[in-house]
N, C-alpha and C positions, 0 to 999 in steps of 0.2 A: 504494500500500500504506500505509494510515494504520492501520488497527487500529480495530475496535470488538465489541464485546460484544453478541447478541441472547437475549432471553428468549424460553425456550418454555415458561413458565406463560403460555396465553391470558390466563387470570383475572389474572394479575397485570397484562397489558398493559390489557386494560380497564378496571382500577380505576385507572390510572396515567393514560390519557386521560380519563378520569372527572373525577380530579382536574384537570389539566390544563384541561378546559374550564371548568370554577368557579372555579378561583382561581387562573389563570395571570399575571395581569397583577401581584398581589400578591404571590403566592411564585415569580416566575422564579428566584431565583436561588437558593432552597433546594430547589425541584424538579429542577434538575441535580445536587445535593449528593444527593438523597433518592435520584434514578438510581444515581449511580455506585456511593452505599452498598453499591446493591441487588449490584448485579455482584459474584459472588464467583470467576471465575476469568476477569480482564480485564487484557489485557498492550497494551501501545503500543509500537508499534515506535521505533527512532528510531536515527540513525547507521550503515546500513545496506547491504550490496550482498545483493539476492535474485537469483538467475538458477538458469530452467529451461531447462532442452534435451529438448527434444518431438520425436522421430527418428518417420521415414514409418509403423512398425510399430505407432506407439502408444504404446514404452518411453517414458519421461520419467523425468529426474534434477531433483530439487528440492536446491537450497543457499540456506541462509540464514545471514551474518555480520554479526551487528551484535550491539541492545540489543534489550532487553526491559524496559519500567516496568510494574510491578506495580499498577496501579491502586489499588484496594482500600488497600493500604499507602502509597502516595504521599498519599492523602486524608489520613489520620491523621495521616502527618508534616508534612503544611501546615497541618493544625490543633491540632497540638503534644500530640496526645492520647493517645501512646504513651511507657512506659515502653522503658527499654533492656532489658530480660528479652523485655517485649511487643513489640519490635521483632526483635530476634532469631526469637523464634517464630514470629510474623511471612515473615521470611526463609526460613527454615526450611520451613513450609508452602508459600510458591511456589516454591521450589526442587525439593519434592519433587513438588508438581504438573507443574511441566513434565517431570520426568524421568520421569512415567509414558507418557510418548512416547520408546520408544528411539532414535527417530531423532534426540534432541538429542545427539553427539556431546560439547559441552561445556556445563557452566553453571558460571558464572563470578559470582557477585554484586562487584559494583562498588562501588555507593553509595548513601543514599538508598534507593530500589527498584528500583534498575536491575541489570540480570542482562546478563553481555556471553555472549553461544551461538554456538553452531556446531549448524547443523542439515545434515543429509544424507540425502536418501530417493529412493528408487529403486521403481518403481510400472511397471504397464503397466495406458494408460485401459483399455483393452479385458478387463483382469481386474477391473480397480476403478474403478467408474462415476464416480466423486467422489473428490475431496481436499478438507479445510481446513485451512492452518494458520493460527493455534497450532493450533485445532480448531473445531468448528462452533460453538460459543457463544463462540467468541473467537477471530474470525474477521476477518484483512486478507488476505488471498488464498487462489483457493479456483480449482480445474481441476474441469468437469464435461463427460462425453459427454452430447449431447443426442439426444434421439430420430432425428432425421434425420443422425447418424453426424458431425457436425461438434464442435469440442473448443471450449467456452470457458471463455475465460481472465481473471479476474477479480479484482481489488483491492475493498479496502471501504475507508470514511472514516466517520466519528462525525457525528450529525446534527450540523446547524448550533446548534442551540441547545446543544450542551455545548461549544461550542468557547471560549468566554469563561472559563470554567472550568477546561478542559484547559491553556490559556494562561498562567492562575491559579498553573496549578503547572508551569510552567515546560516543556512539551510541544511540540515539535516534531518530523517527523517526518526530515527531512535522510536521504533514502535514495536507493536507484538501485535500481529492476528492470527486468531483462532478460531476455524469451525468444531462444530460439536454435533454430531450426526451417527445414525446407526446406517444408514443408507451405505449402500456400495462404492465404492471410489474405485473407478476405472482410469482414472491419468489422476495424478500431481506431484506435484516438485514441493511437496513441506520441506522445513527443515526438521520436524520431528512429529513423531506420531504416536498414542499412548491409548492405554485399553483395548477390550476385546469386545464388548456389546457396543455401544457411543465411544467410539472411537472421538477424541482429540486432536486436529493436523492444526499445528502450531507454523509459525513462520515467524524469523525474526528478522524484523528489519534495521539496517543499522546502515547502510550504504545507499545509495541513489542509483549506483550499478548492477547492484544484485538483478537476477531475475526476477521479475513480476511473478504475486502467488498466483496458482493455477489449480481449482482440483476442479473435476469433471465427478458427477455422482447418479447411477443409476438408481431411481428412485424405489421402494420396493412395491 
């Protein structure tokens, strides 16, 4: 679970590979600043426990306790270009963005751009084909049913090319997630696995290059 941001203006991903292919070699490091700009609702996880519990029926509980960095706003304060009114408002606008999700329980702002939450949500795949959270444009984990009735389970991480930047401003992810499930697991990459009836696949995050978690679960 590292967190990243996708766009769905086409036109905009195109003119971004456009640029991209003329004059990467000279603007690498303003072309990751010109990205993250772009991002207007883009949060990074970091200091973290997520864990879901996926029961035979379908039901699944989603918990998430940690941080949230505001993207957008961390930029600005690493390059000192906010006032304290401007940062405030700032604040103010992510905080009431996440809370248009009532499953955040709490939001906490901290520091900087960091938001400490409590999220809690209760779902059945079989009523609702998909999850993202934060949400689908700002998106580190994401539960989808697949045509052929199996559940997968998914992290995102930020391309390799913004990670010198993400770094930049002081970004790591330092989390743990865990499913909790008796269901079948047909693919995944945990980094540990525990019990025999509900089974526990743990993942620890600590790096922004590791692999993205992945388990795949045939439902019973």
């Amino acid at each position: 679970l590292f967190g990243w941001c996708h766009y769905s203006n086409s036109a905009v991903v195109m003119n971004a590979r456009d640029l991209a292919s003329t004059m990467i070699r000279r603007l690498r490091p303003a072309f990751a600043l010109l990205f993250l700009a772009a991002f207007s609702a883009c949060y990074f996880p970091s200091g973290y426990e997520a864990d879901l519990t996926i029961e035979a029926d379908g039901k699944y509980a989603f918990r998430y306790v940690g941080e949230l960095s505001y993207l957008p706003l961390l930029q600005k304060l690493t390059g000192g270009e906010l006032s304290r009114e401007e940062i405030r408002k700032q604040v103010d606008g992510a905080r009431q963005d996440l809370a248009r999700d009532k499953s955040f329980k709490e939001i906490t702002f901290d520091q900087g751009a960091k938001f400490r939450v409590r999220y809690e949500r209760q779902v059945d795949i079989f009523d609702e084909k998909s999850f993202n959270f934060v949400r689908f444009n700002a998106r580190f984990f994401s539960i989808r049913r697949l045509e052929d009735g199996t559940v997968k389970i998914a992290g995102n991480r930020p391309p390799s090319s913004y990670l010198p930047q993400l770094r930049r401003m002081g970004l790591q992810p330092n989390g743990i997630f865990r499913v909790w499930t008796i269901a079948e697991a047909i693919d995944d990459n945990a980094t540990a696995i525990e019990g025999d009836g509900k089974k526990v696949y743990a993942w620890i995050i600590a790096d922004m290059e590791q692999p993205s978690p992945r388990l795949i679960l045939r439902m019973p």
